[in-house]
Backbone as numpy.savetxt, mean C-alpha at the origin, in Angstrom:
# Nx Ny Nz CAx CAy CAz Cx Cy Cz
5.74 -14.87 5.47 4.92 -14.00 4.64 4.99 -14.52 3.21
3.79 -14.85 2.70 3.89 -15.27 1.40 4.43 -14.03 0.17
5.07 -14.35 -0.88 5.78 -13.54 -1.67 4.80 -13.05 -2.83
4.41 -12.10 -3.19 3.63 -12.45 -4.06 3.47 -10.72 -5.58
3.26 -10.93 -6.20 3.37 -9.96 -7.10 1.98 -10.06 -8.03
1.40 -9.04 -7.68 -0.19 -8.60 -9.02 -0.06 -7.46 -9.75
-0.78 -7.78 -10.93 -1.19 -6.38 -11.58 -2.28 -6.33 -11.97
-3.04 -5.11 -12.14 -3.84 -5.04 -12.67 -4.08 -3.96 -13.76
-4.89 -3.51 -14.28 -4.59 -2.73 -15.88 -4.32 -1.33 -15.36
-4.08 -1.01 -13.98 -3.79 0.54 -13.46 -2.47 0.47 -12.81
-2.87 -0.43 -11.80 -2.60 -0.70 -10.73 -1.48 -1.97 -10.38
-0.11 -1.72 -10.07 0.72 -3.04 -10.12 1.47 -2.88 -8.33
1.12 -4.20 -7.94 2.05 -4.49 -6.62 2.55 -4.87 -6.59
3.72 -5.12 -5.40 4.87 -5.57 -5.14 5.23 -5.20 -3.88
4.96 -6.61 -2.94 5.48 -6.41 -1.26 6.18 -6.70 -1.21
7.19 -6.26 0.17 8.44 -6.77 0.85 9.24 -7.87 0.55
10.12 -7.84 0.08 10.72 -9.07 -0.54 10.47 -10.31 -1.69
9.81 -9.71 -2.45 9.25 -9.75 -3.49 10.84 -9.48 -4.76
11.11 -10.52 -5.52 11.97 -9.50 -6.47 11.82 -8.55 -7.39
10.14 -8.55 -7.52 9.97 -7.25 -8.41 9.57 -5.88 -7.80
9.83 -5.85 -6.75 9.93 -4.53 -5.79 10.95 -3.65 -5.91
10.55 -2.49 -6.55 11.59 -1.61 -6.94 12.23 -0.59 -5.69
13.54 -0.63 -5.75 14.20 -0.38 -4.77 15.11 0.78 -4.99
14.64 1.37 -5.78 14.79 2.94 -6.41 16.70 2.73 -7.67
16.76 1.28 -7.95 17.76 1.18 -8.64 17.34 1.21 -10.04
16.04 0.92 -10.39 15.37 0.74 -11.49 14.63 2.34 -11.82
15.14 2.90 -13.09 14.46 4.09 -13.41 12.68 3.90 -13.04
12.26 4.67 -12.47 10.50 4.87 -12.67 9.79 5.86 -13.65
9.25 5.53 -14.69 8.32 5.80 -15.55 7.58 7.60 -14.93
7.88 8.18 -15.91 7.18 9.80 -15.68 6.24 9.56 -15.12
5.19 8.83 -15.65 3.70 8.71 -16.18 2.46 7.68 -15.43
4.25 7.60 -14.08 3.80 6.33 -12.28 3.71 7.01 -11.52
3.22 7.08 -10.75 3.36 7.23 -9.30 3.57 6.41 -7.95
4.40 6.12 -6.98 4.63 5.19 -6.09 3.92 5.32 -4.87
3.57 4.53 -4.76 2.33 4.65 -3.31 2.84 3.58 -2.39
3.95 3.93 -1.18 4.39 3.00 -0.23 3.54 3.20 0.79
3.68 1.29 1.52 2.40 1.73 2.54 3.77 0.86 3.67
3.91 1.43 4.61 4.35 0.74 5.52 3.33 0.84 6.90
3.50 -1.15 7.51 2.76 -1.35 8.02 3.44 -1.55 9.55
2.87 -1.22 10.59 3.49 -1.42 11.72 2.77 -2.18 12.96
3.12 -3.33 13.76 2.38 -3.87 14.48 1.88 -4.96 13.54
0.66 -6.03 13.94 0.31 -7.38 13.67 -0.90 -7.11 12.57
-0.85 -5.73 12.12 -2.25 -5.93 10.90 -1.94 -5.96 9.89
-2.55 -5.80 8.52 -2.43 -5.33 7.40 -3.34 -4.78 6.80
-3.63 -4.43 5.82 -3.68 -3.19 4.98 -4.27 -3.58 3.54
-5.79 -3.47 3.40 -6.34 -4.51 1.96 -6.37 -2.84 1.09
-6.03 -3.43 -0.23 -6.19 -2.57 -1.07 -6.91 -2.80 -2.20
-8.56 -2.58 -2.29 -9.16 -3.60 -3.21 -9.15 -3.22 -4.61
-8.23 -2.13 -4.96 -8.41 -2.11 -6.26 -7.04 -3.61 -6.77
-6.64 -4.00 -5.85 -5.42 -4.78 -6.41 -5.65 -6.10 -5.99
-7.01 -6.39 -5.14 -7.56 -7.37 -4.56 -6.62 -8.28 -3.53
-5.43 -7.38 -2.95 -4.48 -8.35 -1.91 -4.17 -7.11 -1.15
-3.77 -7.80 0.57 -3.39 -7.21 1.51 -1.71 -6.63 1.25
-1.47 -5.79 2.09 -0.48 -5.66 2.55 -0.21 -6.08 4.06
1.23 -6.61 4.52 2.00 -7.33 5.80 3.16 -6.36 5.60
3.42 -5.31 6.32 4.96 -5.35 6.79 5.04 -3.79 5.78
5.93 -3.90 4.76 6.37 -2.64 3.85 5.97 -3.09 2.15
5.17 -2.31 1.46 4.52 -2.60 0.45 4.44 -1.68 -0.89
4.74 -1.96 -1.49 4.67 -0.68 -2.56 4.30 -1.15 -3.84
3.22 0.06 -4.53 2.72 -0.06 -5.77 2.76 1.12 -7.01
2.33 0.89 -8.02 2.39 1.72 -8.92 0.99 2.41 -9.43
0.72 4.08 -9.65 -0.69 3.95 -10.24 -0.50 5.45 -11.02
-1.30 5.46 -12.34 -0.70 6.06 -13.31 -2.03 7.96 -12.19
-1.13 8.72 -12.61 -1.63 10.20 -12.18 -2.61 10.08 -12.14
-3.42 11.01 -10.96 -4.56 11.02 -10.59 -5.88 10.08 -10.79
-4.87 8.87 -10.38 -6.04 7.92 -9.98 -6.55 7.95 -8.36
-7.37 7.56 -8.04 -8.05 7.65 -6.86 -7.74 6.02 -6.70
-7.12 6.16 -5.18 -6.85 4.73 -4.39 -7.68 4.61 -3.03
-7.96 3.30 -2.78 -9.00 3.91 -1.36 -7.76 2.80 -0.60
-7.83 2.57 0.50 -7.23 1.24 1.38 -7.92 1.01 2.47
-8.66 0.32 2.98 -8.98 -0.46 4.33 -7.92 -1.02 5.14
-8.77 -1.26 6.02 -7.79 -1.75 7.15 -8.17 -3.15 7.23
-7.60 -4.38 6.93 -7.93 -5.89 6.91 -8.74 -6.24 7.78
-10.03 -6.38 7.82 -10.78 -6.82 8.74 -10.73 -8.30 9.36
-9.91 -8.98 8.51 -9.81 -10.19 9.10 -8.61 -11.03 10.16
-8.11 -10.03 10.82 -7.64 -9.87 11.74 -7.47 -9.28 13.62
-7.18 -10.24 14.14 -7.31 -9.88 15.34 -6.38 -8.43 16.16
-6.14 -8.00 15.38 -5.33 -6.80 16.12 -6.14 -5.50 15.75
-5.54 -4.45 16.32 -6.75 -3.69 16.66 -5.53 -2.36 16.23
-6.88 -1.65 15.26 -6.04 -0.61 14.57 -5.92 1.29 15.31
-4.62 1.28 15.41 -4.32 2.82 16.49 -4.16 3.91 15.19
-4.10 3.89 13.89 -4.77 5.16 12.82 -3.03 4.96 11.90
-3.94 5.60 11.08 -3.10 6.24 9.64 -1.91 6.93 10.08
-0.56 7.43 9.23 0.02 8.46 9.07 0.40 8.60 7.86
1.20 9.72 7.39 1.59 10.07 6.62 0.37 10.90 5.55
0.25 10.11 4.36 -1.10 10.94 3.29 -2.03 10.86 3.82
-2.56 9.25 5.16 -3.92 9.09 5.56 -3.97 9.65 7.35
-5.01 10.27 7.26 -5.21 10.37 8.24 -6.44 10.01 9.25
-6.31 9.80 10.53 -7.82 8.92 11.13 -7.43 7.89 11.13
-8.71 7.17 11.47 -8.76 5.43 11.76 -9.68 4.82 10.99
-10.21 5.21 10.07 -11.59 4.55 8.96 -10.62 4.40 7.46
-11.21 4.29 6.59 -10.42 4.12 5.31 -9.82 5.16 4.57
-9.04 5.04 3.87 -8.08 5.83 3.36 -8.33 6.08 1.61
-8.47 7.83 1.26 -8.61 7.48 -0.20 -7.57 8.68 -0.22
-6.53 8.23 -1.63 -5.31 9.12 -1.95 -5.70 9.13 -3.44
-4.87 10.31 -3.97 -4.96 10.19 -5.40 -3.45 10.66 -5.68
-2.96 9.63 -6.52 -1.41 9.66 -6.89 -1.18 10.47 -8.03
-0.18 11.48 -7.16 0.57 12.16 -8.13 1.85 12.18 -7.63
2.91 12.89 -7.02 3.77 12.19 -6.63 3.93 11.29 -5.58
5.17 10.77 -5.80 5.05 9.38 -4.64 4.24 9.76 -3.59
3.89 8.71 -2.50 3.09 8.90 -1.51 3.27 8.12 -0.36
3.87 8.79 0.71 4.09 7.38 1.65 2.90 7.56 2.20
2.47 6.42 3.01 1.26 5.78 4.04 1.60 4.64 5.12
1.33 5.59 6.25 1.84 4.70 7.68 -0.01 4.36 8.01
0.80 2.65 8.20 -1.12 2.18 9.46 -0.37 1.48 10.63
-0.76 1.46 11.55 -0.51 1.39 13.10 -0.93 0.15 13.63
-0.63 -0.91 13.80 -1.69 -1.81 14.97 -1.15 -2.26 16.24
-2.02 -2.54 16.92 -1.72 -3.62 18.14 -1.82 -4.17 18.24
-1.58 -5.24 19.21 -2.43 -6.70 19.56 -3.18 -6.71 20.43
């Protein structure tokens, strides 16, 4: 899995093994909200306000009541069994962060 870290002027990521993935040792900012997406099975998880997928366990930052949408990576061969946690269903996902937020997506092969 490639390592990789973005930001953007809202919006900052940081996947799985990444060293700037905060691992609740680092104080978090009043004025953040944490939006973990853990992924299960062979898919991932595009989030286009940050323009990169998620693989595996993923977490980002987004300041109060912003509106996040997430897709499901279309460019993959596995086949998606639905949301848990904030999302629910099998089509796309829109959350708006205020406190943290976990998000489960499901796939198969």
């Amino acid at each position: 899995m490639q390592r990789f870290v973005l930001w953007t002027f809202v919006l900052g990521a940081a996947c799985a093994g990444s060293p700037a993935l905060d691992n609740g040792s680092a104080p978090q900012a009043a004025t953040e909200a944490r939006i973990s997406l853990t992924i299960a099975g062979p898919g991932a998880v595009f989030v286009p306000a940050l323009h990169s997928s998620c693989h595996g366990n993923c977490s980002f930052t987004a300041a109060p009541g912003t509106s996040v949408h997430l897709e499901v990576s279309g460019d993959l061969q596995a086949g998606f069994a639905g949301w848990s946690g904030a999302c629910v269903g099998n089509g796309g996902c829109d959350v708006v962060a205020g406190d943290d937020v976990a998000i489960g997506a499901t796939f198969y092969p």
